[in-house]
C-alpha positions as CSV (number, residue, x, y, z in Angstrom):
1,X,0.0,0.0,0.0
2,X,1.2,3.3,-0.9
3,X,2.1,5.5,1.8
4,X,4.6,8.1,2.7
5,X,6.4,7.1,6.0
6,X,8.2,10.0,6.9
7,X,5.3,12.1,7.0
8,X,3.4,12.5,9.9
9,X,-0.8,11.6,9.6
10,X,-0.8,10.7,6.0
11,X,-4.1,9.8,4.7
12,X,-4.6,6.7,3.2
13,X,-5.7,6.4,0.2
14,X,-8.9,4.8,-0.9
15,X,-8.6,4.2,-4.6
16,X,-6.5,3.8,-7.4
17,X,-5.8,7.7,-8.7
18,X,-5.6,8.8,-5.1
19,X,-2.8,6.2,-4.5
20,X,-1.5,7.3,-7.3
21,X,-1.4,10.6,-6.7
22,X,0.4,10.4,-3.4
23,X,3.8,8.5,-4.9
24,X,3.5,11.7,-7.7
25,X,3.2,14.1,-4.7
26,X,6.2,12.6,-2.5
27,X,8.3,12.2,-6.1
28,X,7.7,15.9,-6.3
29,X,8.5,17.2,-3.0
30,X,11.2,14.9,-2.9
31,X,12.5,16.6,-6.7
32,X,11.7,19.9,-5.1
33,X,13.9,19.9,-2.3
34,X,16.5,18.6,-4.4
35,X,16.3,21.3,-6.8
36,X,15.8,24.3,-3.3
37,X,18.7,22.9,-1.2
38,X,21.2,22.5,-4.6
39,X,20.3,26.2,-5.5
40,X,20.7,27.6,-1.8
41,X,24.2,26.0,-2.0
42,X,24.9,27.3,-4.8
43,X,23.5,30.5,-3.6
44,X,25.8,30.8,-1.0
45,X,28.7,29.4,-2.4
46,X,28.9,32.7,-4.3
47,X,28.0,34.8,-1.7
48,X,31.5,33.4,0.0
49,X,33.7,34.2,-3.4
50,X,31.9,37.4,-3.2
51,X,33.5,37.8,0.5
52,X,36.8,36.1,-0.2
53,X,37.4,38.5,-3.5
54,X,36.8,41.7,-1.4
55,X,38.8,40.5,1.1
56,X,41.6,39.5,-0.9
57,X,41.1,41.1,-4.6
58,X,43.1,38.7,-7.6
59,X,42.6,37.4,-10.9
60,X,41.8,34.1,-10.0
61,X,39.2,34.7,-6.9
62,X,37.5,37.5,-9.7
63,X,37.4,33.9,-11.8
64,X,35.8,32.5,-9.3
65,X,33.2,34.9,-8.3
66,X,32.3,34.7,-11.8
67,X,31.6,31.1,-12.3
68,X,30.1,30.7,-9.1
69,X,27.4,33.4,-10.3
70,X,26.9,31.9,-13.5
71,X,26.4,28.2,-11.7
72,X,23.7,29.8,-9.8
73,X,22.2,31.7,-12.8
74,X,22.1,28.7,-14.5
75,X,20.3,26.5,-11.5
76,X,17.5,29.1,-11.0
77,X,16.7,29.1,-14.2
78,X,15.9,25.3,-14.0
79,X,14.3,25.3,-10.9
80,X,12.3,28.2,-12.7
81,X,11.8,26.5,-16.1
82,X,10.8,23.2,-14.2
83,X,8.5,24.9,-11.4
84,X,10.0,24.6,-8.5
85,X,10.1,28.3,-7.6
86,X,8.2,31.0,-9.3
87,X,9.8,32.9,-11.4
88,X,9.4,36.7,-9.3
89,X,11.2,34.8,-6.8
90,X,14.0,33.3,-9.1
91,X,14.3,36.8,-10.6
92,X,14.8,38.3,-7.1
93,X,17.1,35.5,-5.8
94,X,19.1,36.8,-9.8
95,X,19.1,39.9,-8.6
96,X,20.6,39.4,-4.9
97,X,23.4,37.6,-6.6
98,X,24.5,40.1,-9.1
99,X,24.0,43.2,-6.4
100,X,26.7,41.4,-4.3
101,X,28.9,40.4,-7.4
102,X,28.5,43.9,-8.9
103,X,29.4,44.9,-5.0
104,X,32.2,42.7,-4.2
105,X,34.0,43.4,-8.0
106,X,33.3,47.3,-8.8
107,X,35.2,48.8,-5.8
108,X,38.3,47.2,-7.1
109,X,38.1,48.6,-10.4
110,X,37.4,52.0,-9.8
């Protein structure tokens, strides 16, 4: 019998479609938080070259900052494209990440 067991009070289901529709639901959430917790990593892992380039200011941290933003363009855009976050919040999440980039990299340059 279908049920998830590490939620608490799951209903059971009494026919076929509802069954059904509970695996679909825990393969979703399950998908979900997969997609969240890889995008907050990546989140944050740029947040940190951000730091570390301000703190110490080089050609190769600069590298870093930059492929660390564009890893967690490109995962918001998925979890966008597939529905796991709307896409006002992936645009907002976008647009933390290049305030600190534009942050952490312009006061070197001028």
């Amino acid at each position: 019998m279908p049920v998830c067991r590490n939620r608490a009070r799951t209903p059971v289901a009494n026919n076929k479609s509802s069954k059904k529709r509970i695996l679909i639901a825990e393969r979703n959430r399950l998908r979900n938080r997969s997609y969240k917790s890889s995008m907050r990593t990546l989140m944050k892992r740029c947040f940190t070259a951000c730091t570390a380039y301000s703190a110490e200011p080089g050609d190769d941290a600069r590298t870093a900052v930059q492929a660390s933003m564009s890893a967690a363009f490109s995962k918001i855009d998925k979890a966008v494209k597939v529905g796991v976050v709307h896409r006002n919040t992936g645009a907002n999440q976008k647009a933390r990440l290049s305030v600190a980039v534009r942050r952490a990299l312009e006061p070197a340059q001028a």
